[in-house]
Every structure is written in C-alpha cells, then in structure tokens.
C-alpha positions, -999 to +999 in steps of 0.1 A: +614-445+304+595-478+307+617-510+318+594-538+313+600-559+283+573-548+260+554-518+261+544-495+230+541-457+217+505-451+205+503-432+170+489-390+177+479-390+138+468-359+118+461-363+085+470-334+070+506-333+091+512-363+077+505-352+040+527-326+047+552-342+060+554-369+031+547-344+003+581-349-009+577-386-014+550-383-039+574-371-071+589-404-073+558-430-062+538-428-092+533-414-126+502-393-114+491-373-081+467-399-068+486-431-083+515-417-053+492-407-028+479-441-028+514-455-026+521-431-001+485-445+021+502-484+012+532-470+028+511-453+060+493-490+070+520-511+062+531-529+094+576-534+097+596-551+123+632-542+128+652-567+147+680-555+158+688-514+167+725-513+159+742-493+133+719-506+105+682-512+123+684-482+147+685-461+122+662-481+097+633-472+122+641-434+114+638-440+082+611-452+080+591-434+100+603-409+080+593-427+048+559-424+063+553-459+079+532-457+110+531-492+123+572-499+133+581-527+158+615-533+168+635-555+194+667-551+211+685-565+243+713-546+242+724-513+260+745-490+243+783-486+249+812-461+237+824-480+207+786-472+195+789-439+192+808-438+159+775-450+138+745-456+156+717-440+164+709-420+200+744-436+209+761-406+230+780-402+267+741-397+278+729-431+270+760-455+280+740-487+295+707-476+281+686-497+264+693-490+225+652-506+219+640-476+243+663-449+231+656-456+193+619-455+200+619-423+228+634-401+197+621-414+165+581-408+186+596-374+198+603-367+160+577-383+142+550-387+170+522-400+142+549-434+142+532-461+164+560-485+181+559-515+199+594-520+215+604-555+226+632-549+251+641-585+259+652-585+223+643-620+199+645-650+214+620-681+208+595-671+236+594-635+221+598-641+183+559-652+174+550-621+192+577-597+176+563-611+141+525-613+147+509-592+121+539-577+104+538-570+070+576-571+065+607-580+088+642-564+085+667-590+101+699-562+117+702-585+141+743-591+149+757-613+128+772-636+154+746-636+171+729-669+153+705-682+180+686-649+180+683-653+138+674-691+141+644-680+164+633-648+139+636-667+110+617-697+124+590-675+133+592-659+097+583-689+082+550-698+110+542-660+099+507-657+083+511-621+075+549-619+070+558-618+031+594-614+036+626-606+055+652-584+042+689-580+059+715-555+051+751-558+064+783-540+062+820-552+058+841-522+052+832-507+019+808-530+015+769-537+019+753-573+013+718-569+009+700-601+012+659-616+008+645-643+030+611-657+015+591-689+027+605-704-009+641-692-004+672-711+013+663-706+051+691-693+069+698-722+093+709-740+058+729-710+047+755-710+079+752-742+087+764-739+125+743-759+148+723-740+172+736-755+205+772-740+190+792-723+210+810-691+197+848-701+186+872-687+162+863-721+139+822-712+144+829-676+137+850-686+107+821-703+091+795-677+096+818-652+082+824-670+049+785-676+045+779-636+057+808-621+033+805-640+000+833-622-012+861-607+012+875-573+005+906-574-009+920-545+011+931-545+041+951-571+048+934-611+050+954-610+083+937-578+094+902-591+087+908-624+102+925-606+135+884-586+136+864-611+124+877-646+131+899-640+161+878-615+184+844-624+167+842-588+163+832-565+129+846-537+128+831-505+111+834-469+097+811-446+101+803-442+063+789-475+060+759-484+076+744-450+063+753-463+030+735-499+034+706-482+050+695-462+022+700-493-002+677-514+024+649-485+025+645-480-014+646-510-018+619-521+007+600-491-005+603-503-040+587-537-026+563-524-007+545-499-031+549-527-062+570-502-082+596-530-080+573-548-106+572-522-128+595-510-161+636-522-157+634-525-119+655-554-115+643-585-096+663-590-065+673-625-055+665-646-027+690-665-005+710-676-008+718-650-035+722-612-026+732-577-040+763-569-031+779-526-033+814-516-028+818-481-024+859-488-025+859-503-058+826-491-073+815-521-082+779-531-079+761-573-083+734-591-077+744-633-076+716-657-079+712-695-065+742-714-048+776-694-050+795-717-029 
C-alpha cells in the first residue's frame, strides 16, 4: 500500500456496470426514467471531499461511492487503533497502526473499482488544505471535533474555494446527530467556537468547543458523566448505533442538494450555521434551529 502523502486510485469505468449498479437509485431521483438518470449522471461527475475517515467520514466515502459518486477525495493522518473497532470502517486487529486514509480507500476501490480517490495521507493542515479542496464540488467536514486547527485550515480554504458550494458536518453525541451547513454567507466556524487557534487543548478549551458542538446536552446520562468524556479527557465517547444513524441523514441529505430535489415540493430548507438539524433517536425528537441560538 502506498506511504507517501498523496497518491490516488484511477476510476476502471464501465458504463453499463455502473447503470447496473445504480439502477436502484433511479425510483426515488425523479418523476420520470430520464429526469433520474440525469440525476443519477449529476451524481456520477460530481466531485466530494471527506475530511476526516473516522466513524462518520470513513464510512461516508462508502456511501457514496455507493450512491454512485465517482470523483471522492478524502484526508486522514491518523492510524487506526482498538477503541475504533466498535464503529468505523476497515477498523479490525488487521489494521491496528494503519493509516485509516489508505485503508478506507484500498476497500471502497476493491468494492466499487469505477470510484476514483485521491487520498491525502498527511491529513488537512494549511499546506495541504487548497490542494484537498481544489476542484471539489462539495466538502463533508468529519474531521474530530477537538481537533480545531485542522477545521480552521479546511474551512479557510472553503471559503478561497472557487468550485466549492458548501461544507456539510455531521456529528454524534449519544443518541444524537447535529447535522450542520457551512456556506461562504453563513457564520464561519472560527466565529462559532470562538477558541483561538494558537489554543492549547485544556478542560476550559474543550469546555467551550463542546457547548458550541452540542447545542443542546442529552439529558441522560448523567451531566457528570458527560463532563468526565467530554470536558475532563477531551474524549467523545460512542455507540455503535450512531454514526450509522448520522451517516444516512448526511448522505440524503447531500444527495437531496446535489441532484436539486431539495428545491423541489415540501423539502424543507436546511439552515446554515450557526443553525443545524438536530435527531435524537433516545427521545424521538427531530429540529432544525435557525440564526444565533446562544
């Protein structure tokens, strides 16, 4: 497997193994035949970046290439380790201190081998982040939420992004997804956490992302519990049943942006940050929040 810091998987496309293999899609992309195949062909040349190939973004990049995306690129510094293995993808005894960017790639191309990647090993920093974003279409943030700098330098290089339209993020905590949208227009994310960049990571620093990250705390389990995770070891913890969750919400509704069936009928318009759609699967409750909630 390559080690350098950047290297790609070039698309082997068939046209009619593709069809196939998207033929499902096409009963909910349009109201005729050749309205969803051209949906479906949007779909095919559209360009996403995944940053970040955790519990959320590893898995995203399956998705999508099983949505029918050909053009993925996703970034990752980290290596996989045991406490992985509950939720992410190609996490296993096999790949302990491999790189999760090469592993996620290796077996979403062995899969879906029509799927061009461009994996970015040296994961987002500001050296890397113009690269990571030149000419894609959309960016999916799953980068760790503590880890700030990295997001300062993606979204920075969001917003010098010609092509870019906008950045989604999905994250979990506990029961519950937070879906948020970064546009050009929107609150950038620097002004939504507030912590300096040259911040160092302390119970008081990860106290004040956490509050901008979790708009509203889960009442269960115990404030002393979460704090312990969250605040204390600058750690979130997760089950198993909840990135899957948040990663189906993320892909429908990137697919619904993508193909412009969110403009159409009662889709509802999703807000831009700092608002966000917010689903607990604990409580079934379900929100979108618009403007300043703070």
């Amino acid at each position: 497997m390559p080690s350098n810091s950047f290297y790609s998987f070039p698309s082997e496309y068939d046209e009619d193994l593709y069809r196939a293999r998207v033929a499902r899609n096409l009963g909910w992309l349009g109201d005729t035949e050749d309205e969803a195949r051209r949906r479906q062909t949007t779909l095919r040349d559209t360009v996403v970046g995944v940053a970040g190939c955790g519990g959320i973004g590893g898995s995203m990049v399956d998705r999508l290439a099983r949505l029918g995306v050909l053009k993925l690129r996703i970034a990752d510094l980290d290596t996989f380790e045991y406490s992985n293995i509950n939720r992410q993808l190609g996490a296993g005894f096999s790949t302990i201190g491999k790189s999760k960017a090469e592993v996620v790639a290796d077996e979403v191309h062995r899969m879906a081998p029509d799927v061009a990647i461009d994996v970015f090993t040296a994961g987002i920093t500001d050296e890397s982040a113009d690269a990571f974003l030149e000419g894609c279409d959309y960016v999916l943030d799953e980068i760790e939420p503590y880890e700030f700098k990295a997001r300062y330098a993606l979204h920075r290089a969001f917003r010098r992004s010609e092509t870019c339209r906008f950045m989604m993020t999905a994250h979990v905590y506990g029961n519950r997804t937070f879906l948020w949208k970064w546009t050009r227009d929107s609150m950038p994310l620097e002004e939504l956490l507030t912590v300096p960049e040259d911040a160092e990571m302390s119970p008081e620093v990860a106290e004040q992302l956490m509050n901008r990250l979790i708009p509203e705390w889960p009442t269960w389990p115990a404030s002393s519990m979460q704090r312990h995770w969250l605040i204390e070891n600058a750690t979130c913890p997760i089950i198993p049943g909840a990135p899957p969750m948040a990663q189906g919400l993320l892909l429908d509704r990137l697919m619904l942006e993508i193909t412009g069936i969110s403009q159409l009928g009662d889709t509802l318009e999703f807000p831009v940050s700092p608002g966000y759609a917010m689903v607990d699967s604990r409580t079934w409750t379900a929100k979108t929040v618009s403007g300043r909630w703070w």
